[in-house]
PQR file with spaces between the fields and no chain letter, atoms N, CA, C, O and H, PARSE charges and radii, in Angstrom:
ATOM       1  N    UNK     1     143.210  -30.459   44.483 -0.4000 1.5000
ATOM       2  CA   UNK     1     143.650  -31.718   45.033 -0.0000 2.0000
ATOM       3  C    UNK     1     142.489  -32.717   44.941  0.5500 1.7000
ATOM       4  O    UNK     1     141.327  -32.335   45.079 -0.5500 1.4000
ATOM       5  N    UNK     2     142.838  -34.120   44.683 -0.4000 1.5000
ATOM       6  CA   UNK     2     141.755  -35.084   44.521 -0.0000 2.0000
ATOM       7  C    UNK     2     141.834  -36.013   45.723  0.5500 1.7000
ATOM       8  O    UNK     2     142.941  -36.401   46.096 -0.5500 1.4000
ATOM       9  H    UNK     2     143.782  -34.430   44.570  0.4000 1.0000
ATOM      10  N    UNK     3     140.659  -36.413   46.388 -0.4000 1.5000
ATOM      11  CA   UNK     3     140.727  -36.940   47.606 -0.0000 2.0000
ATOM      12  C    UNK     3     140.068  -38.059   47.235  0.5500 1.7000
ATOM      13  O    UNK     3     139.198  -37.933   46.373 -0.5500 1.4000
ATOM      14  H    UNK     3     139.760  -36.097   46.085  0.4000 1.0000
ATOM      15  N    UNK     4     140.323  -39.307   47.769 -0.4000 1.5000
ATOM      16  CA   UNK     4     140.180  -40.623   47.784 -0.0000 2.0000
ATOM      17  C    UNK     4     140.166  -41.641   49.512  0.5500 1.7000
ATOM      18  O    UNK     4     139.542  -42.668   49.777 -0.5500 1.4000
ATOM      19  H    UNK     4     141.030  -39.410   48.470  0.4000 1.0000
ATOM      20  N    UNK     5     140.824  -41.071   50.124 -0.4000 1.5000
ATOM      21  CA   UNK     5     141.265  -41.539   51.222 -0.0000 2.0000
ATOM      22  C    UNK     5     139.045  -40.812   52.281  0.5500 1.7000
ATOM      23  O    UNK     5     138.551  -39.738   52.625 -0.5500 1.4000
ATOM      24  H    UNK     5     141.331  -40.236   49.909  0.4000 1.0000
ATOM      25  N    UNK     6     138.615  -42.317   52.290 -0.4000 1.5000
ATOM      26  CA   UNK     6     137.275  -42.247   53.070 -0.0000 2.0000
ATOM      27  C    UNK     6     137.066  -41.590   54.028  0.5500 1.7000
ATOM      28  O    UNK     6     136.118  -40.809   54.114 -0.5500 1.4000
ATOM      29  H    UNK     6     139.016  -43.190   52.010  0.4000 1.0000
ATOM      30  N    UNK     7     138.255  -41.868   55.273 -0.4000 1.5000
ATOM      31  CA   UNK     7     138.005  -40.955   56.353 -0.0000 2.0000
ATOM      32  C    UNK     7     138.439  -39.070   56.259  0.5500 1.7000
ATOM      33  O    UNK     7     137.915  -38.264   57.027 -0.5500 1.4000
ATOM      34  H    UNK     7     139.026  -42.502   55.204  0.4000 1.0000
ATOM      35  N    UNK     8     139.474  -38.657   55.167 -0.4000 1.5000
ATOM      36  CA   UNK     8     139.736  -37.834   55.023 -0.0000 2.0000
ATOM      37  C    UNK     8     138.248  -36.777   54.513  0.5500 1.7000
ATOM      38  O    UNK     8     137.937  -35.669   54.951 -0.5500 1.4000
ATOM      39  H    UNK     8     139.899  -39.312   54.542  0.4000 1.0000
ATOM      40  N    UNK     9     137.637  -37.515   53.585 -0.4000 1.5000
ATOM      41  CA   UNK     9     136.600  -36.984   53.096 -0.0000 2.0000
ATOM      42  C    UNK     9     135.683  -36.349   54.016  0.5500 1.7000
ATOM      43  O    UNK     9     135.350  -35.173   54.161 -0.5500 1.4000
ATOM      44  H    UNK     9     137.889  -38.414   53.229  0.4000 1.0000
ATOM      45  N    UNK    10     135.241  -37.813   54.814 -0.4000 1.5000
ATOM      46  CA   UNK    10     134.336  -37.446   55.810 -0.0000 2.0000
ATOM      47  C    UNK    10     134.156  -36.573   57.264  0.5500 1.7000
ATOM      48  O    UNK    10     133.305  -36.038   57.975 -0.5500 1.4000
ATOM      49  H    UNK    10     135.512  -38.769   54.696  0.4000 1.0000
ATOM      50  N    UNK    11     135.935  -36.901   57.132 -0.4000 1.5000
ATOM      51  CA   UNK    11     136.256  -35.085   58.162 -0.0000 2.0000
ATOM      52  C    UNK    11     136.234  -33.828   57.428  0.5500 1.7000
ATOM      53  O    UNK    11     135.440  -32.959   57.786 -0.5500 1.4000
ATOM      54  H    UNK    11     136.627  -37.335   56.555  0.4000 1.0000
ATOM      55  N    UNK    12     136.918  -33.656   56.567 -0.4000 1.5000
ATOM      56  CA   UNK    12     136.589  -32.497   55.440 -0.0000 2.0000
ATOM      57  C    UNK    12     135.380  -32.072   55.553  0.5500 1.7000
ATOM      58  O    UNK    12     135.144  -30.986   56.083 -0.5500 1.4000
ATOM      59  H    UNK    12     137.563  -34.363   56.277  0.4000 1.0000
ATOM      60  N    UNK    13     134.654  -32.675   55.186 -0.4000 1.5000
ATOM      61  CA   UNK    13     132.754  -32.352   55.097 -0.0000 2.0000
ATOM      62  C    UNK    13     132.124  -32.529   56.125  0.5500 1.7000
ATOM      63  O    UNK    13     131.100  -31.860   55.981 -0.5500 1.4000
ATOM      64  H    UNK    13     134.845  -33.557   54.756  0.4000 1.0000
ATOM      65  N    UNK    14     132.091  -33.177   57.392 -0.4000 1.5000
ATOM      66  CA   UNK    14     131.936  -33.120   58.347 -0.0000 2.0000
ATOM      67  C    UNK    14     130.708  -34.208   58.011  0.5500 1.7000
ATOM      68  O    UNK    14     129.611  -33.720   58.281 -0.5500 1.4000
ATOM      69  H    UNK    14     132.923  -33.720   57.509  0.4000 1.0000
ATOM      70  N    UNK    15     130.662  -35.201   57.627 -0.4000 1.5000
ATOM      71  CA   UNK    15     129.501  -36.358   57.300 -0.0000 2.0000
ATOM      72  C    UNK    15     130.236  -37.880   57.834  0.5500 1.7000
ATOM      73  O    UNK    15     131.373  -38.213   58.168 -0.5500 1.4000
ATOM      74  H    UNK    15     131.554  -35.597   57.407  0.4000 1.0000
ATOM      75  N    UNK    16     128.945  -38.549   57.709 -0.4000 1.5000
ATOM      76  CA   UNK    16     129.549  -39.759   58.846 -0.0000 2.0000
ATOM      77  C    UNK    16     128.512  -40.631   57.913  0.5500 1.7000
ATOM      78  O    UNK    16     127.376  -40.163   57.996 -0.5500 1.4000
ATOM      79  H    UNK    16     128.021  -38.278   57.437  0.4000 1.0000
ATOM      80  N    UNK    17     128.614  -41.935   56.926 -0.4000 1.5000
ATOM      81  CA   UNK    17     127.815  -42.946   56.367 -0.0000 2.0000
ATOM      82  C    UNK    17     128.248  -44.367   57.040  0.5500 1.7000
ATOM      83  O    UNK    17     129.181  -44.558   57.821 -0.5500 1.4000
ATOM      84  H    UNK    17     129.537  -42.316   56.858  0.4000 1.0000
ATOM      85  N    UNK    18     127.317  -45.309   56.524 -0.4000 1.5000
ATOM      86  CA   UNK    18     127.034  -46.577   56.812 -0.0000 2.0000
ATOM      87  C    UNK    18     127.427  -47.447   55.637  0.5500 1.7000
ATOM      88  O    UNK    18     127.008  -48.596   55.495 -0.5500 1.4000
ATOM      89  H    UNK    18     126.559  -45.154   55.890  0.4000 1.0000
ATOM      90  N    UNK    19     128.244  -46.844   54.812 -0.4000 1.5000
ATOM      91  CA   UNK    19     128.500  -47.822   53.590 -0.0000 2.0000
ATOM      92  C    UNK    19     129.410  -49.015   53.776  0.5500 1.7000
ATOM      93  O    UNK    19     129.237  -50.058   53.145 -0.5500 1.4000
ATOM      94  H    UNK    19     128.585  -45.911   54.927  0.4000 1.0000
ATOM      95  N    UNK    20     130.358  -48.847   54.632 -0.4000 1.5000
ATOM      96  CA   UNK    20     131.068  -50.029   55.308 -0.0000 2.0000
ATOM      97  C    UNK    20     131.281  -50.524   56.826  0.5500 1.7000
ATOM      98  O    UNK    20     132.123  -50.147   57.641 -0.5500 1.4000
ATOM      99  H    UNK    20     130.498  -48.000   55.145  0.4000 1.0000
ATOM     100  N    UNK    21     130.406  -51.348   56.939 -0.4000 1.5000
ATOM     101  CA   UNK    21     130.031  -52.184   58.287 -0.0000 2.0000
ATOM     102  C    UNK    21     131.402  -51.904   59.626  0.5500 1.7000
ATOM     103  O    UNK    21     132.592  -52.219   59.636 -0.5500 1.4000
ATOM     104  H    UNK    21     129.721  -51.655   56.277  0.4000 1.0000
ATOM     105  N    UNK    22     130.791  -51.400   60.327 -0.4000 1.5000
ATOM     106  CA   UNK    22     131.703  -51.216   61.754 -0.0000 2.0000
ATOM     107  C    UNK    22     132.996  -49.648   61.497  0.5500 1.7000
ATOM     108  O    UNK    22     134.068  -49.334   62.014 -0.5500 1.4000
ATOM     109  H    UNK    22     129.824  -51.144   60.318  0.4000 1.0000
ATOM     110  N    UNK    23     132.312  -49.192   60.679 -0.4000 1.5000
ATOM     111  CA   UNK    23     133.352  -47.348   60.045 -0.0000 2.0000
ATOM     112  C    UNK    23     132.450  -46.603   59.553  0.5500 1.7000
ATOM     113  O    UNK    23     131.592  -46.907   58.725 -0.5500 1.4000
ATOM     114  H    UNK    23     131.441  -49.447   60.258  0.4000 1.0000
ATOM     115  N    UNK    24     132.669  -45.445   60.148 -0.4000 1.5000
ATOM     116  CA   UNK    24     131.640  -44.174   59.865 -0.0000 2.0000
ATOM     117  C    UNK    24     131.553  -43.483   58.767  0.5500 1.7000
ATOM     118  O    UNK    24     130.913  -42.432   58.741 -0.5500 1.4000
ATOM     119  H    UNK    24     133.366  -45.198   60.821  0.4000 1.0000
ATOM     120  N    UNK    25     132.264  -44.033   57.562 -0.4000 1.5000
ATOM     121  CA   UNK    25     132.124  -43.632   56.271 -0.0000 2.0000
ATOM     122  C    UNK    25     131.838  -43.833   55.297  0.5500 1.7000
ATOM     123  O    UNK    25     130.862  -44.575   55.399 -0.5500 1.4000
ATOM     124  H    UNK    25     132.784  -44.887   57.583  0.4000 1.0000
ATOM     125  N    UNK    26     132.055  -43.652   54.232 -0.4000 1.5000
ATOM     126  CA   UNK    26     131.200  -43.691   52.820 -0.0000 2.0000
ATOM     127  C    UNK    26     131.882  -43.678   52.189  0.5500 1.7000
ATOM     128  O    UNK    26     132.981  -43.245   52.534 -0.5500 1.4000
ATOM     129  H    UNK    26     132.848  -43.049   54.149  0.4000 1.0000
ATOM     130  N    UNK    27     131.618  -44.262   50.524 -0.4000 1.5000
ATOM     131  CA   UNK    27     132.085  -44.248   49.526 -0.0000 2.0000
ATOM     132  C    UNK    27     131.757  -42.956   48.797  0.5500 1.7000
ATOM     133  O    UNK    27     130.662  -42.420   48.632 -0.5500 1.4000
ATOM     134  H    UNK    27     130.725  -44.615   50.243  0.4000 1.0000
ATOM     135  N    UNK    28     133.169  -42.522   48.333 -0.4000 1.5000
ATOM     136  CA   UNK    28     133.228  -41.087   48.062 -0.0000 2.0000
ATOM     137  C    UNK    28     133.917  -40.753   47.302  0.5500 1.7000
ATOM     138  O    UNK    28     134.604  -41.774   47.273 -0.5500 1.4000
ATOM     139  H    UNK    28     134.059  -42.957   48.466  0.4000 1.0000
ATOM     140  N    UNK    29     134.593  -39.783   46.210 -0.4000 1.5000
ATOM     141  CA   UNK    29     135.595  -39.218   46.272 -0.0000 2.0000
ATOM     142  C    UNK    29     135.619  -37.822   46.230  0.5500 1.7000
ATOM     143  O    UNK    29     134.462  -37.560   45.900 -0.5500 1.4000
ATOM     144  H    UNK    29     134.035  -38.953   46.234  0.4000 1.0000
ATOM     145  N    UNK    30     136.382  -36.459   46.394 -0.4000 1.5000
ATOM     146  CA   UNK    30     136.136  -35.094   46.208 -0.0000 2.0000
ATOM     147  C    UNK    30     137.714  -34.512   45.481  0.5500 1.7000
ATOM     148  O    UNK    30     138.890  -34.874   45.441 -0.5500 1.4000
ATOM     149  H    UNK    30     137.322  -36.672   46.662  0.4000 1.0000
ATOM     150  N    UNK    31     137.069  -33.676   45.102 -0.4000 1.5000
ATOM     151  CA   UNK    31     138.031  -32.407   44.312 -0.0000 2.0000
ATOM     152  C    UNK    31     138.272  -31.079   45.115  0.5500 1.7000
ATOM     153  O    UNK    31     137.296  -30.338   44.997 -0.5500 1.4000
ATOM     154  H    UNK    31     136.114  -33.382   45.136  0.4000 1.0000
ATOM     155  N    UNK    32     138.928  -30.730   45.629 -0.4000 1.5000
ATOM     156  CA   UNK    32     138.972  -29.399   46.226 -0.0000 2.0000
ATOM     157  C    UNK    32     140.186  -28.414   45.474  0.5500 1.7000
ATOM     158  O    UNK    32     141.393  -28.611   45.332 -0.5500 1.4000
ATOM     159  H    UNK    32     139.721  -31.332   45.724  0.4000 1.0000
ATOM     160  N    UNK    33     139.428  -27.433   45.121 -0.4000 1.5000
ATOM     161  CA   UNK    33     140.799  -26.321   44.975 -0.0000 2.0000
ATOM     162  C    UNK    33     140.297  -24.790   45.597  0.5500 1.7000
ATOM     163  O    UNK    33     139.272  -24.560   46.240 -0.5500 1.4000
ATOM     164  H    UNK    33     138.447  -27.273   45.237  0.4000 1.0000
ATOM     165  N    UNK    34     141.245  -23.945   45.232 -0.4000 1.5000
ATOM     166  CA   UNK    34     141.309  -22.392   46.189 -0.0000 2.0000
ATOM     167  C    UNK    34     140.265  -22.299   45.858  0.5500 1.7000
ATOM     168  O    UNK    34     140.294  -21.166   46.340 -0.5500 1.4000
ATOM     169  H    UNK    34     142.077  -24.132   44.710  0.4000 1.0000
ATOM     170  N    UNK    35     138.827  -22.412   45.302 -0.4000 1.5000
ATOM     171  CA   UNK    35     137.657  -21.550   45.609 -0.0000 2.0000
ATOM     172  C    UNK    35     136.478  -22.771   45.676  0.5500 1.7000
ATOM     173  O    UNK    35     135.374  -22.524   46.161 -0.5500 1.4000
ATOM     174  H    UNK    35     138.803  -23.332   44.911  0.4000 1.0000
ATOM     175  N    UNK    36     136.742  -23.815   45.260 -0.4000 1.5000
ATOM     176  CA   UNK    36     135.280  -24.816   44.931 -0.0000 2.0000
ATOM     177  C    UNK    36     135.901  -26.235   45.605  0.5500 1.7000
ATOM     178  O    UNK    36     136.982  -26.805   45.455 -0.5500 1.4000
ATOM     179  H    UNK    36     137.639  -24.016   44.865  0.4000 1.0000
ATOM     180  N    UNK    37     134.910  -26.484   46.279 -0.4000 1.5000
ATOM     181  CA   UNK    37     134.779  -28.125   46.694 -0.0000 2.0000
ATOM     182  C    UNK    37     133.488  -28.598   46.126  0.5500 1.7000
ATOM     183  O    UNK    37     132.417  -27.992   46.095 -0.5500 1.4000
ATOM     184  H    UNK    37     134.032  -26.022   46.401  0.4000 1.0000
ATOM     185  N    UNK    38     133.866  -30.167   45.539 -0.4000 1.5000
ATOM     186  CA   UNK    38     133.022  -30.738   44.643 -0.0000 2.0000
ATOM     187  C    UNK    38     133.576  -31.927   45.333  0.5500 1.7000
ATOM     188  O    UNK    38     134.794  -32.090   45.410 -0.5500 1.4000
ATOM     189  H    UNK    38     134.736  -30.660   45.564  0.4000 1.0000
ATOM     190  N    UNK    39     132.375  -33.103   46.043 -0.4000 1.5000
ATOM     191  CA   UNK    39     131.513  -33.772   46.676 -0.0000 2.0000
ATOM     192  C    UNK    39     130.861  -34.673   45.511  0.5500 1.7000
ATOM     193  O    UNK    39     129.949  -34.171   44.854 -0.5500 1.4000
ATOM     194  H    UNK    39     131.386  -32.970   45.980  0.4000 1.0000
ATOM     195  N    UNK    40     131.323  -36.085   45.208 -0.4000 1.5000
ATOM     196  CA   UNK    40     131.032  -36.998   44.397 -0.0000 2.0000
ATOM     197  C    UNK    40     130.667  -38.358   45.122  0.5500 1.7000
ATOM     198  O    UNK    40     131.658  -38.951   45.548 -0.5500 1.4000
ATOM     199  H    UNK    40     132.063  -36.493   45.742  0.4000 1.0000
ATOM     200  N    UNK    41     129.616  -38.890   45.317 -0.4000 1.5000
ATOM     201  CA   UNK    41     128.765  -39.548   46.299 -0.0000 2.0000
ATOM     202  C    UNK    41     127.845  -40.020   45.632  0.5500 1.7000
ATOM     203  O    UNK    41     127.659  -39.588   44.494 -0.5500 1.4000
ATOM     204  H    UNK    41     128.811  -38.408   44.971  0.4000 1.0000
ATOM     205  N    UNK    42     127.022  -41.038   46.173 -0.4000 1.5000
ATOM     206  CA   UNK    42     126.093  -41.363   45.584 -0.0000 2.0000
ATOM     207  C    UNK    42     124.788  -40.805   46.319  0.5500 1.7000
ATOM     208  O    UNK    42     124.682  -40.337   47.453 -0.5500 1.4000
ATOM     209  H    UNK    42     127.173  -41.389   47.098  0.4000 1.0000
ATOM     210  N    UNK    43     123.706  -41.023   45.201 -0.4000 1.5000
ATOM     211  CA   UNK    43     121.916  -40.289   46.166 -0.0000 2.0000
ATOM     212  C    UNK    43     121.232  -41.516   46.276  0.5500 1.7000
ATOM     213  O    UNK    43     121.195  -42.558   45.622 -0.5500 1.4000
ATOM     214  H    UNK    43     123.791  -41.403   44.280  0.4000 1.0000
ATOM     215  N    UNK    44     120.537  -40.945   47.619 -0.4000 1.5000
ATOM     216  CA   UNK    44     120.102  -41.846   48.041 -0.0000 2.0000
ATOM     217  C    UNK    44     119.045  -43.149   47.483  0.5500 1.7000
ATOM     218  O    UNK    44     117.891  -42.884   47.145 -0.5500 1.4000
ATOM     219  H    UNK    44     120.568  -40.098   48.150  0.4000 1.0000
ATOM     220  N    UNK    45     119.527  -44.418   47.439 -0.4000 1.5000
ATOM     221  CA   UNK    45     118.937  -45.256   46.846 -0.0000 2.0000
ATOM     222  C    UNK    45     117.979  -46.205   48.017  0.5500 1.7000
ATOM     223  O    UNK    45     118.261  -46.538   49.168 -0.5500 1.4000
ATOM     224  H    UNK    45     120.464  -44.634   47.713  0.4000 1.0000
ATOM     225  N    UNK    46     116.547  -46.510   47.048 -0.4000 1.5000
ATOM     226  CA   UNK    46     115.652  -47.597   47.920 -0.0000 2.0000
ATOM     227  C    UNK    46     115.542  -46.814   50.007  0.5500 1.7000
ATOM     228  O    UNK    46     115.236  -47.431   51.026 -0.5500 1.4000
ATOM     229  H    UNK    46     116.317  -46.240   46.113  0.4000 1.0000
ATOM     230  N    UNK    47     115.866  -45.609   49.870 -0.4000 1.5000
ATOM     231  CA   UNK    47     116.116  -44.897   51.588 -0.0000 2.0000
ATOM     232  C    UNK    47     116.546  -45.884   52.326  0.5500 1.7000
ATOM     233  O    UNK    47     115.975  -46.144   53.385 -0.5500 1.4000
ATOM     234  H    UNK    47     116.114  -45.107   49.042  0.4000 1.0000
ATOM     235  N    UNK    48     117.717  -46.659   51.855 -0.4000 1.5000
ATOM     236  CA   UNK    48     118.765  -46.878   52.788 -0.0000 2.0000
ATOM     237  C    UNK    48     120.215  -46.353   52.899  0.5500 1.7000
ATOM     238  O    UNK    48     120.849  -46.234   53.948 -0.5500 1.4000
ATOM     239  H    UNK    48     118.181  -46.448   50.995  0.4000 1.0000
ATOM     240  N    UNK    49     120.648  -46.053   51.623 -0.4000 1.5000
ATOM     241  CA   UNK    49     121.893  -45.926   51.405 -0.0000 2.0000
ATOM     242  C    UNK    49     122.151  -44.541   50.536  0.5500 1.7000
ATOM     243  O    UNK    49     121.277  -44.433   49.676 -0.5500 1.4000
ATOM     244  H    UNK    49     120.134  -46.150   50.771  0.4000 1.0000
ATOM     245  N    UNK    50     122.903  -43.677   50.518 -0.4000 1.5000
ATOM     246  CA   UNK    50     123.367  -42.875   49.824 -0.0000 2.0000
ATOM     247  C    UNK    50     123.123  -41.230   50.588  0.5500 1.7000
ATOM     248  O    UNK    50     123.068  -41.084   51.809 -0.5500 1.4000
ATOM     249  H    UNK    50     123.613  -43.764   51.217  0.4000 1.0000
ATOM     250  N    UNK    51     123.012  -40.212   49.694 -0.4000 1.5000
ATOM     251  CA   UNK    51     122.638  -39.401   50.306 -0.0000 2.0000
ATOM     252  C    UNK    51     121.658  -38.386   50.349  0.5500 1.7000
ATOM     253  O    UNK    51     121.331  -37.894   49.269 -0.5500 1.4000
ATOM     254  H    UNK    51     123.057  -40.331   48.702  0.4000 1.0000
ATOM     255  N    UNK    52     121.052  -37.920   51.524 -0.4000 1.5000
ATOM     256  CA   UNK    52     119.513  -37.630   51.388 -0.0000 2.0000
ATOM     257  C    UNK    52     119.039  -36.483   50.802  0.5500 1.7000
ATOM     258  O    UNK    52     119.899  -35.706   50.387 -0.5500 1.4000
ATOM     259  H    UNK    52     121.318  -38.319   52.402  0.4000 1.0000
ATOM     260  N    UNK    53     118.084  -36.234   50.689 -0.4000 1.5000
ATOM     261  CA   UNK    53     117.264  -34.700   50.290 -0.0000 2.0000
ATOM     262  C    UNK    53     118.076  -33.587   51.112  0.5500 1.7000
ATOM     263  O    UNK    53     118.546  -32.579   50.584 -0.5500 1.4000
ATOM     264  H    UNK    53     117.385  -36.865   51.026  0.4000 1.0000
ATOM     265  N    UNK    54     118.205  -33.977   52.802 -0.4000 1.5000
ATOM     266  CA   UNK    54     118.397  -33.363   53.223 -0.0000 2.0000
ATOM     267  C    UNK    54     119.966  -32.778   53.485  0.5500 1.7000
ATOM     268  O    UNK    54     120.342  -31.607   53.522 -0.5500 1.4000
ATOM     269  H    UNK    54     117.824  -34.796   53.231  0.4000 1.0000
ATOM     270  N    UNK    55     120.650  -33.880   53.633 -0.4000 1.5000
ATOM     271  CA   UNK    55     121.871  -33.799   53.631 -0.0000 2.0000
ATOM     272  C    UNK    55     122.636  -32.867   52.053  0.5500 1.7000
ATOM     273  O    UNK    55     123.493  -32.030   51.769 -0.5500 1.4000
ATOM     274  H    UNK    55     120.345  -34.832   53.602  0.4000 1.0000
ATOM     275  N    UNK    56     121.872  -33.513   51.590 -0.4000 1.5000
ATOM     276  CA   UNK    56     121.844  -32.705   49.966 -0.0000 2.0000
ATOM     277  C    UNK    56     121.658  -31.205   49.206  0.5500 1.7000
ATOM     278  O    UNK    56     122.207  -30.638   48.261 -0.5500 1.4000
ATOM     279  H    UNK    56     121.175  -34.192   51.820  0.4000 1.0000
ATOM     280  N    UNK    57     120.533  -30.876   50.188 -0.4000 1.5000
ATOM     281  CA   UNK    57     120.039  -29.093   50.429 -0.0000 2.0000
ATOM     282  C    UNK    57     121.250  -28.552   51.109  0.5500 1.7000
ATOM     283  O    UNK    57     121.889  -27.579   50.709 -0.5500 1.4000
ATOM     284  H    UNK    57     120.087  -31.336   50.955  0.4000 1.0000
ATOM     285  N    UNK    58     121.475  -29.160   52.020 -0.4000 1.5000
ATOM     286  CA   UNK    58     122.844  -28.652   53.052 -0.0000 2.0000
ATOM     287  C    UNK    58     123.893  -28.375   52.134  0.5500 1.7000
ATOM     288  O    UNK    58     124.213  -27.245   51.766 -0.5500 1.4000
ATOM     289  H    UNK    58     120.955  -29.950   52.345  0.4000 1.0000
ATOM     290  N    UNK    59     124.484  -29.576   51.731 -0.4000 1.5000
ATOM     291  CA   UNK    59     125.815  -28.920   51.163 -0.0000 2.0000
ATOM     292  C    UNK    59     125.432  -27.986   49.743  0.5500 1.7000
ATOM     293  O    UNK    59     126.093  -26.985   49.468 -0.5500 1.4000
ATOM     294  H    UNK    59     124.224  -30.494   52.030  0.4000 1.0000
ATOM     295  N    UNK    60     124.492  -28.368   49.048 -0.4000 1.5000
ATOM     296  CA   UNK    60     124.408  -26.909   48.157 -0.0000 2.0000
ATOM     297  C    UNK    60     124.259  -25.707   48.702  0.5500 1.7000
ATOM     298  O    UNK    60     124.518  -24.647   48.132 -0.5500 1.4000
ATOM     299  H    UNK    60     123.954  -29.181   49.272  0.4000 1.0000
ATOM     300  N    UNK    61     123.787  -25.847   49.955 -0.4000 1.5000
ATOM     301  CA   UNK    61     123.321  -24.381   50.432 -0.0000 2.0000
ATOM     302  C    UNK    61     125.402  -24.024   50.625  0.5500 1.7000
ATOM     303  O    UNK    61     125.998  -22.999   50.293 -0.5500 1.4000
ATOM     304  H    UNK    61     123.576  -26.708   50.417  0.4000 1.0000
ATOM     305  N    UNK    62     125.966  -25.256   51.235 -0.4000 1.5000
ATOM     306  CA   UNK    62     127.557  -24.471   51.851 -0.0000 2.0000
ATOM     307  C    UNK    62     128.731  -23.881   50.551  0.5500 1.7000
ATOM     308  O    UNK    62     129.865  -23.412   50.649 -0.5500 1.4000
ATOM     309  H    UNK    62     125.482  -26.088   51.505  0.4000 1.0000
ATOM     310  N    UNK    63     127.421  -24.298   48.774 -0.4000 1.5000
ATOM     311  CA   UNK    63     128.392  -24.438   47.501 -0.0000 2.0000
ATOM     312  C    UNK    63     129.168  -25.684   47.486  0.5500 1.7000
ATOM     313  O    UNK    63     130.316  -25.710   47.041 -0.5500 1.4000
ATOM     314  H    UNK    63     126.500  -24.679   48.694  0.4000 1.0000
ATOM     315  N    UNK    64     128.606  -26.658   47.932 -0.4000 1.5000
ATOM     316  CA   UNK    64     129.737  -27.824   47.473 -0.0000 2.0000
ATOM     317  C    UNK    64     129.196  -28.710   46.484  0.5500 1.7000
ATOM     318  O    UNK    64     129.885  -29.624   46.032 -0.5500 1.4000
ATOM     319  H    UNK    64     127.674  -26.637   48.293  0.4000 1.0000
């Protein structure tokens, strides 16, 4: 299944961004099927925006 819908994403994955003023989410989209979730996002640019080293170690460590 291909996900598009922002807040859906960000409950799925359990992440919360600043990409649009006054909503806890991010520009995103993901792929999920019966064994792999794949997480398409941007990295973090100028350390304001995107996503971090850390946040980044995380979901590879969960396989996404």
């Amino acid at each position: 299944i291909v996900l598009s819908a922002l807040d859906q994403i960000a409950w799925l994955f359990n992440l919360r961004g600043s990409d649009i003023e006054c909503n806890p989410v991010f520009f995103a989209y993901a792929v999920v099927s019966d064994d792999q979730a794949v997480l398409f996002v941007r990295e973090l640019d100028d350390g304001k925006q995107g996503l971090s080293e850390t946040v980044k170690s995380q979901l590879e460590g969960a396989r996404v």
